[in-house]
C-alpha positions as CSV (number, residue, x, y, z in Angstrom):
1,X,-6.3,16.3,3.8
2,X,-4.4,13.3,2.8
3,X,-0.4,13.8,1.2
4,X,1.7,11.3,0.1
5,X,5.6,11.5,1.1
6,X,8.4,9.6,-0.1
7,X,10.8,7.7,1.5
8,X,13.3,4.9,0.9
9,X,11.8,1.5,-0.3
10,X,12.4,-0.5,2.7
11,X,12.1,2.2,5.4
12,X,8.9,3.2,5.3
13,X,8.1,2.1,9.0
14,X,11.7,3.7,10.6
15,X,10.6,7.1,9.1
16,X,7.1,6.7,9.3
17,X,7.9,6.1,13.0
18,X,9.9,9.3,13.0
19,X,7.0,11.7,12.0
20,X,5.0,10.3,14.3
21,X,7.2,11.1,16.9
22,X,7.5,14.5,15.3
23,X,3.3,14.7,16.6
24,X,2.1,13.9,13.1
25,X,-0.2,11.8,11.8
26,X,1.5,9.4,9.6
27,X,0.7,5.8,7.9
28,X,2.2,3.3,6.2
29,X,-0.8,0.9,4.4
30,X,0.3,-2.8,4.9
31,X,0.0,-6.1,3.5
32,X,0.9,-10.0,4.1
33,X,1.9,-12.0,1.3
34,X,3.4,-15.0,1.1
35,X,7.4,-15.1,-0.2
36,X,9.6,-18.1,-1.0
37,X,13.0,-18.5,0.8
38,X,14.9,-21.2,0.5
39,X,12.1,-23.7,-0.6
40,X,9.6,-22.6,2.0
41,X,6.4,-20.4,1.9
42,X,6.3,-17.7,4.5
43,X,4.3,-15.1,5.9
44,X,5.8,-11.6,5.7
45,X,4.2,-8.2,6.4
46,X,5.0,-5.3,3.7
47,X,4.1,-2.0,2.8
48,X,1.3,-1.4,-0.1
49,X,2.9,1.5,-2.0
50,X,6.8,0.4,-1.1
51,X,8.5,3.9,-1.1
52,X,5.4,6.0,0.3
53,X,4.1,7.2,3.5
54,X,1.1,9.3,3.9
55,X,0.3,11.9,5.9
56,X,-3.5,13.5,7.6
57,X,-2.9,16.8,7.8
58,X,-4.5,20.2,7.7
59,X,-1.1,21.8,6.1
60,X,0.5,24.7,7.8
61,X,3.9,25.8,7.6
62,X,4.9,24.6,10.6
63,X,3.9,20.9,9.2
64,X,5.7,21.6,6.1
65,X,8.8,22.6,8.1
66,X,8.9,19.4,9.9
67,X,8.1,17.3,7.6
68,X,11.1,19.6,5.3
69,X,13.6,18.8,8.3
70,X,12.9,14.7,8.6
71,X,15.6,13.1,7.3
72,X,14.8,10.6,4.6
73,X,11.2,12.2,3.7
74,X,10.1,14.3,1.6
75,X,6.7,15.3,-0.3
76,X,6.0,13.9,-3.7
77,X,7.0,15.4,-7.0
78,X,8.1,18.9,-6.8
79,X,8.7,19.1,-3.2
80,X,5.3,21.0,-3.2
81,X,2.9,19.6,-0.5
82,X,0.0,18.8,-3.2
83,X,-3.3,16.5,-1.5
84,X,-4.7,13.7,-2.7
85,X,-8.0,13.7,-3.9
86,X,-10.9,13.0,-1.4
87,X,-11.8,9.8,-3.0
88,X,-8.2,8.6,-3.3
89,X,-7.8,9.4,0.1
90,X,-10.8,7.3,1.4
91,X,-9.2,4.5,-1.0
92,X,-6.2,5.0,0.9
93,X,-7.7,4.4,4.7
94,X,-9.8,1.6,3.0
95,X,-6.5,-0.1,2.2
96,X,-4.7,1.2,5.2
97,X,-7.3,-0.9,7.3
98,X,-7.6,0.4,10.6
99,X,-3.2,-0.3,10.6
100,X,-3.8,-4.4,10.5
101,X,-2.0,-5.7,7.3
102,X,-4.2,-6.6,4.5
103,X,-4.4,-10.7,4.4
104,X,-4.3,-12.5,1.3
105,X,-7.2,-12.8,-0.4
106,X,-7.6,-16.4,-1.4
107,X,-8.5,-17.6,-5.0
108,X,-9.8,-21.3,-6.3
109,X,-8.2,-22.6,-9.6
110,X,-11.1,-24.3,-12.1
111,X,-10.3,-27.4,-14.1
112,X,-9.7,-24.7,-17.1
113,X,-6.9,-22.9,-14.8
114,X,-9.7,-19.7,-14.8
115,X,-9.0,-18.2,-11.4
116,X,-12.0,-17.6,-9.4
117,X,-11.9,-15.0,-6.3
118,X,-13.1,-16.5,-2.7
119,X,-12.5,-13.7,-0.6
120,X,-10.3,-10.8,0.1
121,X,-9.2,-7.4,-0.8
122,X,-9.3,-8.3,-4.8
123,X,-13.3,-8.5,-4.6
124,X,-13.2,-5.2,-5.2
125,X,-11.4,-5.0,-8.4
126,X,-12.8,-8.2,-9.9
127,X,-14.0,-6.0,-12.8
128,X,-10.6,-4.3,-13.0
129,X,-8.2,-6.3,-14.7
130,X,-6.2,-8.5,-12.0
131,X,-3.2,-10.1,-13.3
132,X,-2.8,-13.4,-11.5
133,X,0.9,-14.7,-10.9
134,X,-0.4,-18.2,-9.0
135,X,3.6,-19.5,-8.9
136,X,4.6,-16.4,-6.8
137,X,1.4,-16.7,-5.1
138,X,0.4,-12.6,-6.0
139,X,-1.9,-10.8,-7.7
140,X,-1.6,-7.0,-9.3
141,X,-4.1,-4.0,-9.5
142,X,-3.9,-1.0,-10.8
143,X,-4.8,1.8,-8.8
144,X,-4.8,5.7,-9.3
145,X,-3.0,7.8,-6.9
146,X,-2.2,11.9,-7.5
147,X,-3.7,11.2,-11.2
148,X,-1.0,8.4,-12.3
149,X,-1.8,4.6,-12.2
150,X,0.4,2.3,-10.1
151,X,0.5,-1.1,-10.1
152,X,0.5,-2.8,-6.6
153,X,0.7,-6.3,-5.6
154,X,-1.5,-8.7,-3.2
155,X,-1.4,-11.7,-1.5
156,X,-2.8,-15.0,-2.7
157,X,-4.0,-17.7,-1.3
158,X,-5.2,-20.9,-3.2
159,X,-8.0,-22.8,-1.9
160,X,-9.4,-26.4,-3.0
């Protein structure tokens, strides 16, 4: 079974790190996207779901207790260790990629400024809406997790 925890936006990886210490299975689903500082384009690795870390686990009260005494962590919504569904958790290893970042997919701009998918993870939500932000170089989805849609952003990368 699949849970998501909660963590501080920014930390994922330190406490992520710190259950897996603890013996459990933990993940943090990344991606590379390309950010602007101070007039250059970079490559930078970040999480997916910034704020979440999930956990494979067959829950026992011995997991909850650990995961209950990690500082920085803890389950989503009422404190209640709830699974995700089985299909949101096969989403979820989909996107967590065998733990290499998801690269950028890229994207080829028409003479009518239609954007027009190459290659990458956003093939598989070309029928789902993508809203293309070609200046900061990303792209958002929507994607349901425990029954609520989130919004999550990609990587682009435009091609001639």
């Amino acid at each position: 079974m699949t849970y998501v925890l909660q963590t501080r936006c920014g930390q994922e990886e330190k406490f992520c790190q710190r259950l897996k210490q603890s013996g459990l299975n933990a993940f943090v689903p990344m991606k590379n996207l390309f950010i602007r500082r101070k007039g250059k384009w970079t490559l930078q690795t970040a999480p997916i779901f910034g704020g979440y870390i999930f956990l494979n686990a067959e829950m026992n009260s011995d997991i909850r207790r650990q995961i209950c005494q990690t500082e920085g962590v803890r389950f989503i919504g009422n404190g209640v260790p709830t699974a995700i569904s089985q299909t949101e958790s096969a989403y979820i290893d989909f996107l967590y990629n065998g733990g290499q970042p998801l690269p950028p997919s890229k994207v080829r701009v028409d003479e009518n400024g239609r954007v027009q998918l190459v290659s990458g993870i956003l093939a598989n939500y070309e029928d789902s809406g993508i809203i293309f932000h070609l200046r900061q170089r990303r792209a958002f989805v929507s994607i349901p997790i425990m029954g609520k849609m989130r919004t999550v952003s990609f990587g682009l990368v435009i091609v001639k």
